[in-house]
C-alpha positions as CSV (number, residue, x, y, z in Angstrom):
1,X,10.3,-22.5,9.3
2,X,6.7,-21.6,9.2
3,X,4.8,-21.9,6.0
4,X,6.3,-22.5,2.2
5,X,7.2,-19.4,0.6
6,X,4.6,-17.5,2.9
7,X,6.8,-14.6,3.6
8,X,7.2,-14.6,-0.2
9,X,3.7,-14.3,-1.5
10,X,3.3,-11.6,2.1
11,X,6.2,-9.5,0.9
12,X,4.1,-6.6,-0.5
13,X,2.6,-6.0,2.8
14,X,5.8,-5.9,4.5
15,X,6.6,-2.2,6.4
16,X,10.1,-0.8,7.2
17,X,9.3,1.4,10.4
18,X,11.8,3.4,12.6
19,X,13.2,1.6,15.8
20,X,10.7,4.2,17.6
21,X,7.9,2.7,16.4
22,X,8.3,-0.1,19.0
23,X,8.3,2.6,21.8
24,X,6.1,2.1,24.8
25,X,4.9,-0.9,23.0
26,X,4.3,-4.7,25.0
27,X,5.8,-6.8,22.6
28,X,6.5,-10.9,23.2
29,X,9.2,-12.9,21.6
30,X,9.8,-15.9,20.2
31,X,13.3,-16.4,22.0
32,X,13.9,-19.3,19.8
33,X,13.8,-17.2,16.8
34,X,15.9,-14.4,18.1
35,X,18.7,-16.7,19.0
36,X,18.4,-18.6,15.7
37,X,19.2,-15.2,13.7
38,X,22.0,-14.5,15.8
39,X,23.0,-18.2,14.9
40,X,22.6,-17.8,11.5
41,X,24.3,-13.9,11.0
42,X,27.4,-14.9,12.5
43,X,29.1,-18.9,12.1
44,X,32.8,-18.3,13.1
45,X,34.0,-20.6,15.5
46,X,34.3,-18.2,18.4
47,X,30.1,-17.5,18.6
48,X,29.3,-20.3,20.9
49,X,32.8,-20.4,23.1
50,X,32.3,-16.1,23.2
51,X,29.3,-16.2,24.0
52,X,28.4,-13.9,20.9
53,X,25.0,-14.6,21.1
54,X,24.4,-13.4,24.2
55,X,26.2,-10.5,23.8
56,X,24.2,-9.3,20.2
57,X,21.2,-10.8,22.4
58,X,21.9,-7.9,25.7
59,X,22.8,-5.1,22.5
60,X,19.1,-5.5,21.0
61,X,17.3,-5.6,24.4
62,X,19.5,-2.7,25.5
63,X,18.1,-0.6,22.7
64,X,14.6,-2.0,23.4
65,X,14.7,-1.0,27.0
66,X,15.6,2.6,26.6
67,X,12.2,2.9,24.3
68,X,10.1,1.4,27.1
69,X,9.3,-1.7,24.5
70,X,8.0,-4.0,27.4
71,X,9.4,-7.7,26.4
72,X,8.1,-11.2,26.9
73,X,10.0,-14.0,26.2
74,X,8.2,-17.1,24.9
75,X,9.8,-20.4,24.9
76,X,9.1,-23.5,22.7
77,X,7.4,-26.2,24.9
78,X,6.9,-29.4,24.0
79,X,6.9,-31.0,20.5
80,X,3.3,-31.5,19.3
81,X,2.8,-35.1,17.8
82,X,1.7,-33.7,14.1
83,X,5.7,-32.0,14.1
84,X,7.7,-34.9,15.0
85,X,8.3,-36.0,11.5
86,X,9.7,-32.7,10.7
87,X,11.4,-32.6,14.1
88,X,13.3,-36.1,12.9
89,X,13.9,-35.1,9.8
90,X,16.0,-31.8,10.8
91,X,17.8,-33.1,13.1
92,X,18.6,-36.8,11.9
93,X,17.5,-40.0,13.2
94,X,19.4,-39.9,16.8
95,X,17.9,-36.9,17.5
96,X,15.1,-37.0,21.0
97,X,12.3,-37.1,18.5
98,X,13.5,-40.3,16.7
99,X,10.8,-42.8,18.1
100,X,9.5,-46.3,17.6
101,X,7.1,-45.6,14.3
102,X,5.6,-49.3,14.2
103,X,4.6,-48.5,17.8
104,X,0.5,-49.3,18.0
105,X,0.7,-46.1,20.8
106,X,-0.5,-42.7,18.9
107,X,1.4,-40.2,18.6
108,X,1.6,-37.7,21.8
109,X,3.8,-34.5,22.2
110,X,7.5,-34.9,23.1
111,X,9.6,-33.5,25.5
112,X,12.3,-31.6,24.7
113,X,15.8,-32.7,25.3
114,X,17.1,-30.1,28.0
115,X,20.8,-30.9,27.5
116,X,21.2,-29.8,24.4
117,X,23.5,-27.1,23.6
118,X,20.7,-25.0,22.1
119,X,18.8,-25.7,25.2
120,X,21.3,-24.3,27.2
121,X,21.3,-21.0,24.8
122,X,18.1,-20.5,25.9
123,X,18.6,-21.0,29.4
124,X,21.2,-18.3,29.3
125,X,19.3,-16.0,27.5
126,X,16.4,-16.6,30.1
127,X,18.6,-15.8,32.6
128,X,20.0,-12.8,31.1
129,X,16.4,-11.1,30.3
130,X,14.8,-11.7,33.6
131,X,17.7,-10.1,35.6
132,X,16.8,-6.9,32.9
133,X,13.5,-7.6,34.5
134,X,12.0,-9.2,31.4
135,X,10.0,-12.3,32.2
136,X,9.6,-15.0,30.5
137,X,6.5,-17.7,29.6
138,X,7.3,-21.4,28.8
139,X,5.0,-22.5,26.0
140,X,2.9,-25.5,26.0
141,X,4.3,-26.6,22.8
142,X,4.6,-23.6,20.0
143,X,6.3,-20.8,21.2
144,X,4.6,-18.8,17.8
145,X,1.3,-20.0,18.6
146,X,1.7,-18.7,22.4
147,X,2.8,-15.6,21.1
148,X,0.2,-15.1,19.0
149,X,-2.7,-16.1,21.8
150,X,-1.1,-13.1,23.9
151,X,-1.4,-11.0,20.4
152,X,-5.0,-11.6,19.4
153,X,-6.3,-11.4,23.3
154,X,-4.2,-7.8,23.2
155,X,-1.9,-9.5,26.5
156,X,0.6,-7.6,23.8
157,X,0.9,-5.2,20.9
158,X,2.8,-7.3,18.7
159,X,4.7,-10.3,18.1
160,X,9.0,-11.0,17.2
161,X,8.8,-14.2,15.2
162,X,11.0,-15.3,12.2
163,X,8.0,-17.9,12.0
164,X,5.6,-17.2,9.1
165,X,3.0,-19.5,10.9
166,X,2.1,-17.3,13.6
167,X,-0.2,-15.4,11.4
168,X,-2.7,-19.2,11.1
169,X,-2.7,-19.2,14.8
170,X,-4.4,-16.0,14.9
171,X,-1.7,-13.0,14.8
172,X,-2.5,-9.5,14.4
173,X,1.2,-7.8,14.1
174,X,4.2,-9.7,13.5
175,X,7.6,-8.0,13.4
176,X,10.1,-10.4,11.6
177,X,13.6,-8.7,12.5
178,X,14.7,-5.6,14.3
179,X,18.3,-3.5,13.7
180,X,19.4,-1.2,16.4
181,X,22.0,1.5,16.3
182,X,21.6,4.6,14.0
183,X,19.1,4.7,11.5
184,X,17.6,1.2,13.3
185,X,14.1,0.1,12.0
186,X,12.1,-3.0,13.0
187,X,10.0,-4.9,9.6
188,X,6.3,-5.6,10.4
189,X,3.5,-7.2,8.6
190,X,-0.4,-6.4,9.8
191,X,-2.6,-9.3,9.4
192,X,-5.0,-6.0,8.4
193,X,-2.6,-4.8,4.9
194,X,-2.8,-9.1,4.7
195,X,-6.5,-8.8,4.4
196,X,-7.0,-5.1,2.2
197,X,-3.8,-6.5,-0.1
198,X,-4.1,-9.9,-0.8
199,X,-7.6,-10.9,0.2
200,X,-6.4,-13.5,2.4
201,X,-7.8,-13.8,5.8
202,X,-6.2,-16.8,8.7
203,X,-8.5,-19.5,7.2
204,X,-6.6,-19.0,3.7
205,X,-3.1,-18.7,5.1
206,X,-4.0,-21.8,6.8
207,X,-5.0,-23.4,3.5
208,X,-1.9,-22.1,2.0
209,X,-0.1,-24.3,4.5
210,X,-2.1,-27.5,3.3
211,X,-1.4,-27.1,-0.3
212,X,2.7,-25.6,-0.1
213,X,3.4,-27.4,3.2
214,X,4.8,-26.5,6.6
215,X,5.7,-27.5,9.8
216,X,2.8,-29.8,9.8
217,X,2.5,-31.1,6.0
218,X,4.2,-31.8,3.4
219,X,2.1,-29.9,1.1
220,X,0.0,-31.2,-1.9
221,X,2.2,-32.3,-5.2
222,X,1.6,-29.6,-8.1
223,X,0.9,-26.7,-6.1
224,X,3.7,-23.3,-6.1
225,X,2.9,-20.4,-4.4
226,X,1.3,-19.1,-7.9
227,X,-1.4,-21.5,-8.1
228,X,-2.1,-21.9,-4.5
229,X,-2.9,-18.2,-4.3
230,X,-5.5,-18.6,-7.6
231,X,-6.7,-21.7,-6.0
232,X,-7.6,-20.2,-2.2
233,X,-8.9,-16.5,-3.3
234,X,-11.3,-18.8,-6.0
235,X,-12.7,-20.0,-2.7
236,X,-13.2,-17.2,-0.8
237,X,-11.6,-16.8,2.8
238,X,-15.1,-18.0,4.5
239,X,-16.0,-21.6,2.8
240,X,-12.3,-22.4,1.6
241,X,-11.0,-24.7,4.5
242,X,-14.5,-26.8,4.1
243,X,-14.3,-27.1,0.2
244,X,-10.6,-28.2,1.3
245,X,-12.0,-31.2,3.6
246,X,-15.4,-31.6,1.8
247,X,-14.0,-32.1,-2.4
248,X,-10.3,-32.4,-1.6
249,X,-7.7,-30.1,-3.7
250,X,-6.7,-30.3,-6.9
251,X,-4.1,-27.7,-9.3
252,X,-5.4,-26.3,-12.3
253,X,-2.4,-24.6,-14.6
254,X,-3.1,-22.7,-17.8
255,X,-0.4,-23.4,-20.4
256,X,0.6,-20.5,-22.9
257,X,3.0,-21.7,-25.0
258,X,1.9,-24.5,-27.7
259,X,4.4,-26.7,-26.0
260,X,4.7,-26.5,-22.6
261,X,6.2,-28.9,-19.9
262,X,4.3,-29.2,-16.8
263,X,6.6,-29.6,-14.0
264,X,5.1,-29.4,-10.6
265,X,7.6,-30.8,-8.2
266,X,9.1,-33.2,-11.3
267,X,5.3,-34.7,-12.0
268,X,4.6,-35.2,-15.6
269,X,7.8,-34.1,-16.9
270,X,6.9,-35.4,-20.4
271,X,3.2,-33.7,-20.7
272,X,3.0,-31.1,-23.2
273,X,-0.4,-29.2,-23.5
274,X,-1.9,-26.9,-26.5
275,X,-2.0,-22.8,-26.1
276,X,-5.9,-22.8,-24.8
277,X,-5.7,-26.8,-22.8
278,X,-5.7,-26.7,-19.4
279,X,-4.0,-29.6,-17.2
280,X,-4.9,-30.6,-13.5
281,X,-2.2,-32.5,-11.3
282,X,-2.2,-32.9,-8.1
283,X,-5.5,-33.9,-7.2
284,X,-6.1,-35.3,-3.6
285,X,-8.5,-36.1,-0.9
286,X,-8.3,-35.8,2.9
287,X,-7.4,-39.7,2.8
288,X,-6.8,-40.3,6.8
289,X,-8.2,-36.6,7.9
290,X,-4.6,-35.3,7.4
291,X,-6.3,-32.2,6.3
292,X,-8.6,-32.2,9.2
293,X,-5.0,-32.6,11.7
294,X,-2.8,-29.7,10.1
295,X,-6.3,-27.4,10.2
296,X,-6.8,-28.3,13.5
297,X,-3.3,-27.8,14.9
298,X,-3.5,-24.1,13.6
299,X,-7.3,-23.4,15.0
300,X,-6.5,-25.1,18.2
301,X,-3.0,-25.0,19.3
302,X,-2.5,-26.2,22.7
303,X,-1.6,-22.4,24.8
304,X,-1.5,-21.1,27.8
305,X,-5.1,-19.0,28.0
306,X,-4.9,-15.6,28.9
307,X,-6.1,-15.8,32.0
308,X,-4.2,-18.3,33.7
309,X,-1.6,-17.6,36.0
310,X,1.1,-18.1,33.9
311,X,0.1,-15.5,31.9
312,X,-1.0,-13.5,34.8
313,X,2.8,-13.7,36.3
314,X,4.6,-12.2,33.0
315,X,2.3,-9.6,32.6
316,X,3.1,-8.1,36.6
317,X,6.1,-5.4,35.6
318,X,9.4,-7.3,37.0
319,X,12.3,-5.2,38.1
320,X,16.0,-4.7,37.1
321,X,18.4,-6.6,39.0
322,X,21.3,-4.9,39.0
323,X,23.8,-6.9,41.3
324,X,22.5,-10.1,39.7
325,X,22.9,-8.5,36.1
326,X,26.6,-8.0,37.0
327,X,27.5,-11.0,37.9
328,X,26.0,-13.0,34.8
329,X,28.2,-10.5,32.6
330,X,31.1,-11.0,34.9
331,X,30.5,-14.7,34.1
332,X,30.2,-14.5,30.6
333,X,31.2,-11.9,29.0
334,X,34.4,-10.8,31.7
335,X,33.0,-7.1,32.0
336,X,34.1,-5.7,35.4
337,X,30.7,-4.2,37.4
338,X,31.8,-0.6,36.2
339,X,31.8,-1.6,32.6
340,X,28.3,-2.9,32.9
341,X,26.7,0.0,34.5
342,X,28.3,2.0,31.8
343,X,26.4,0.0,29.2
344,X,23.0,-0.7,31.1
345,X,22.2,2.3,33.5
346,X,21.8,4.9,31.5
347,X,19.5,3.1,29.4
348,X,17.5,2.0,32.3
349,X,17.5,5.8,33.4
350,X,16.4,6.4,30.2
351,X,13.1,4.1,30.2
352,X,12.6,5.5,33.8
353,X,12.0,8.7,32.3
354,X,9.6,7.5,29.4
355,X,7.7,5.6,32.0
356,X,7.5,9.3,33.8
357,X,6.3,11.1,31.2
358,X,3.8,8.4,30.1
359,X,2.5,9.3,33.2
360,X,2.4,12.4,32.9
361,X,0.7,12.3,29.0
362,X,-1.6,10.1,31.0
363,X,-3.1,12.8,34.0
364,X,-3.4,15.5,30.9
365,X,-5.4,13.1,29.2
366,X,-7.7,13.2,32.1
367,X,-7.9,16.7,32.4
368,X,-5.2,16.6,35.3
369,X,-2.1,19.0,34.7
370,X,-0.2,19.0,38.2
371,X,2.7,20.6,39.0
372,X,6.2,18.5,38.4
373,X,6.4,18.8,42.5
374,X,2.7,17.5,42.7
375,X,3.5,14.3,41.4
376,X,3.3,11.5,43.7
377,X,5.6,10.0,42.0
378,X,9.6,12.0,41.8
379,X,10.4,12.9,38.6
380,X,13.7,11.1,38.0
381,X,15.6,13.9,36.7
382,X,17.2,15.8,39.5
383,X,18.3,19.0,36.7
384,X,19.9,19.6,33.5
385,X,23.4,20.3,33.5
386,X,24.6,20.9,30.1
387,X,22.6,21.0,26.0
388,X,24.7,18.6,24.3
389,X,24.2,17.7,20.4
390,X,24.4,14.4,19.2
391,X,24.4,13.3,15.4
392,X,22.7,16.8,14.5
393,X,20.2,16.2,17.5
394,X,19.3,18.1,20.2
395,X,20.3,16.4,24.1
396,X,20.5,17.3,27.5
397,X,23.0,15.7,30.2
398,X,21.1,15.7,33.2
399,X,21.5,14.3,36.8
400,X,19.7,11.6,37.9
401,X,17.8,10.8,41.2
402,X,18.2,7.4,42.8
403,X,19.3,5.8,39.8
404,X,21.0,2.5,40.7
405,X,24.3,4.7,41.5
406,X,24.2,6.2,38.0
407,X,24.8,10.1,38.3
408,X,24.3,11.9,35.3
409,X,23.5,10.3,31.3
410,X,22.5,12.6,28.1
411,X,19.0,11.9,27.1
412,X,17.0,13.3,24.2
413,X,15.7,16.6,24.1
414,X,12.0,15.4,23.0
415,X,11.7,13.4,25.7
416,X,12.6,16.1,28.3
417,X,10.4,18.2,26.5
418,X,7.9,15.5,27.1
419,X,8.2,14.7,30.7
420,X,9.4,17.7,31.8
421,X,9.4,20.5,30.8
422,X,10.4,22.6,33.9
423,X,13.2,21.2,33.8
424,X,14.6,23.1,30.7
425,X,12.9,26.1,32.2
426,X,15.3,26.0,35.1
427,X,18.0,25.0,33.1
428,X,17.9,28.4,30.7
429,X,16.5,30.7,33.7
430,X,20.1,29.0,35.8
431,X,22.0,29.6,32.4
432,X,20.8,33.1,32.1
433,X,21.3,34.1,35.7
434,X,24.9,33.1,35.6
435,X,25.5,35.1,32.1
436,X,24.5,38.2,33.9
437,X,26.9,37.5,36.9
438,X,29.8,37.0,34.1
439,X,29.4,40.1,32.6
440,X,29.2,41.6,36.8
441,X,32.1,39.6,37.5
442,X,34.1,40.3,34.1
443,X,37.3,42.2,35.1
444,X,38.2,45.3,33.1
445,X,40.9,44.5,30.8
446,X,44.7,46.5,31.1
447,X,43.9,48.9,28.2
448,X,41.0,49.7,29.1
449,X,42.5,50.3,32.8
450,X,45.4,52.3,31.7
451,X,42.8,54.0,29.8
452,X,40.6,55.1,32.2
453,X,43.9,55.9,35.0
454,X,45.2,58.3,31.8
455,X,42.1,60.6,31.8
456,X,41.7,60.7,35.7
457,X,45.2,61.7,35.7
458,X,44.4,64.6,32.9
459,X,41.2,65.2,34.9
460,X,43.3,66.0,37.9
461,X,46.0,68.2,36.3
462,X,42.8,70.4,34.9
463,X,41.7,70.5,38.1
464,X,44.9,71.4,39.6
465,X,45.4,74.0,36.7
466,X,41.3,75.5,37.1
467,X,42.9,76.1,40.6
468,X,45.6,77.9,40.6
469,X,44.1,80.3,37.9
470,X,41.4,81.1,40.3
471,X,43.6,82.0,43.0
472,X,44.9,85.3,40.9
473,X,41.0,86.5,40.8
474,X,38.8,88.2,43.6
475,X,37.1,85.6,46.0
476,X,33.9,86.6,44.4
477,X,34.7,85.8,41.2
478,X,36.6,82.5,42.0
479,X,33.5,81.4,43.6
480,X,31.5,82.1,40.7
481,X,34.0,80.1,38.4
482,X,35.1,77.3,39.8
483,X,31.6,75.9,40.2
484,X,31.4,76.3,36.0
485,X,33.9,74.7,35.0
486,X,33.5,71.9,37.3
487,X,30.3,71.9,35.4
488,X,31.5,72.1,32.2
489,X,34.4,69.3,33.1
């Protein structure tokens, strides 16, 4: 869920970009999230039986992997002790976090029950994305939090979370949904536009949490998202979480009507206050240091660090099982081996070929420009075959070299362009070359033969004509003669 209303009050900083914009991008995702959307979009009976979530899940990392996006998949861990109210409370009192609350024991982070049918979503979708060679990092408890570690350290570029929250635990870039297909764009929010916009920096969004609630809190009663804004930028982003623990909170609302019913979450539904009064509800202090715990849980969420070889293990480049691929979409989704080739290698050739001409971008920007034959590495288009036009765009079909059994796919033009070029300079030298032997090759066609027989045979009766009118002169003069009119013929 994330914070009250957060993605609300953040809205104005919200950016629609093209799908492209993720393009040779690390990126980590919440999986939890991603599955949860695909959960929510579609609720017909078939979704879990049909395995429709894995299916929409293989669709947007199919799109993904022909950009280059690199993923990481993030996994919730354990429950941390300040959620398991909220944890009972979603899921009812016989759910795995329903515990003994007269217990002396504190509170410690729960386990997560593994048998659970959304458990074993995520299992499959692990199992899915690591045979696409996408790995995946098991959380220590907050799969958002993780993600945002690996964001702020710059393990990755960017975040997928549906999770407003990951923004307190230190987020840079946070992309909140992706659509794929034509015209596909991804929504992002920059913790940068958060600061220039609103003025709110991590400590405020964190205070933002205390007073509207969240996964932690309950939120403090008489605050909306209108008087917790007025309330934090009063502060100021540097001194507002101690004012918070230091004088507690309280809500300040200026009434402009001469009668005016205050009604902050149903509290003082029969107050009325004067044009110019001003009423304060809601005032509390940090009574038991539950301030001090929800602050805390955002500053120091409990992570893997960036150095440690968990971390270390996602971030090697994993590679794309193609045998093992097949036989989880045999299993789940009934697609015969040819089917799935059809859908997955050419968009595998496809990142292949960005990866090449990052490469290649790469030696220029050094001041290296070798030859495509240079290369250590084989360029993984063996030639262009055919310019192909796809939704007004240009494309090339091209065949491929050592590409998982996948001969020949239509790529972009750009990005031939881009890794290489020499390519198309074959292609259009080949394409002229064989115009030329056309027109070489081209047989004449019957009028223009019967043509061309009708004025040798007129040639030859002149001829024969020029002849036998000679033979009635002198041999001098026929000598003479003939020779002209040959000439002159």
């Amino acid at each position: 869920m994330g914070v009250k209303n957060l993605w609300d009050i953040l809205d104005s900083c919200k950016q629609k970009l093209p799908l492209n914009h993720l393009q040779n991008k690390k990126v980590c995702v919440d999986l939890s999230c991603w599955l949860v959307q695909f959960c929510t979009a579609n609720r017909s009976p078939a979704f879990v039986k049909d395995k429709v979530y894995l299916k929409n899940l293989f669709h947007r990392i199919r799109a993904l992997l022909a950009l280059n996006c690199s993923l990481i998949f993030v996994t919730d861990g354990a429950i941390p002790s300040i959620k398991l109210a909220t944890y009972r409370r979603r899921l009812g009192s016989n759910s795995e976090a329903n515990c003994d609350e007269t217990s002396s024991q504190p509170l410690t982070s729960l386990r997560r029950n593994k048998g659970s049918e959304f458990s074993r979503m995520i299992k499959e979708a692990k199992h899915l994305g690591l045979a696409l060679g996408i790995p995946c990092l098991d959380g220590v408890e907050e799969a958002e939090a993780q993600c945002a570690l690996l964001n702020i350290t710059s393990v990755c570029e960017g975040c997928f979370t549906s999770d407003s929250d990951a923004f307190l635990f230190g987020a840079r870039t946070v992309y909140r949904d992706v659509f794929i297909g034509e015209g596909g764009y991804v929504l992002c929010y920059e913790m940068e536009d958060i600061e220039k916009k609103l003025g709110f920096g991590r400590k405020s969004l964190i205070s933002l949490a205390v007073l509207l609630g969240c996964d932690y809190s309950n939120g403090v009663r008489g605050f909306g998202p209108e008087a917790a804004c007025r309330f934090v930028k009063s502060a100021g982003d540097d001194s507002i979480l101690d004012q918070i623990l230091s004088d507690g909170v309280k809500a300040t609302r200026k009434c402009k009507g001469k009668k005016v019913g205050i009604n902050q979450n149903k509290a003082g539904d029969g107050d009325v206050c004067k044009k110019t009064n001003t009423s304060e509800v809601g005032v509390s202090q940090d009574s038991g240091g539950q301030f001090r715990e929800v602050i805390n849980a955002f500053l120091e969420p409990k992570c893997h660090s960036p150095d440690s070889e968990n971390v270390r293990r996602v971030c090697c480049q994993h590679p794309f099982r193609q045998s093992e691929f097949q036989q989880i979409c045999e299993k789940y989704f009934e697609w015969t081996p040819e089917k799935t080739d059809e859908y997955i290698l050419p968009k595998i050739a496809e990142r292949e070929l960005r990866r090449f001409s990052n490469l290649r971008s790469t030696s220029s920007a050094l001041g290296l420009k070798p030859l495509l034959s240079e290369i250590p590495v084989p360029c993984p288009v063996l030639a262009i075959t055919k310019q192909r036009k796809v939704h007004g765009n240009e494309y090339y079909e091209v065949s491929w070299r050592n590409m998982y059994g996948l001969e020949a796919s239509v790529v972009p033009g750009d990005l031939i362009r881009s890794a290489c070029p020499e390519k198309i300079t074959e292609f259009l030298e080949k394409k002229g070359e064989e115009k030329k032997q056309k027109r070489k090759d081209r047989p004449k066609k019957p009028a223009q033969q019967a043509a061309v027989k009708d004025v040798d045979a007129r040639l030859q009766e002149l001829l024969l004509g020029i002849e036998a009118d000679c033979a009635t002169f002198p041999p001098a003069i026929s000598q003479m003669y003939i020779p002209l009119c040959l000439a002159w013929i």
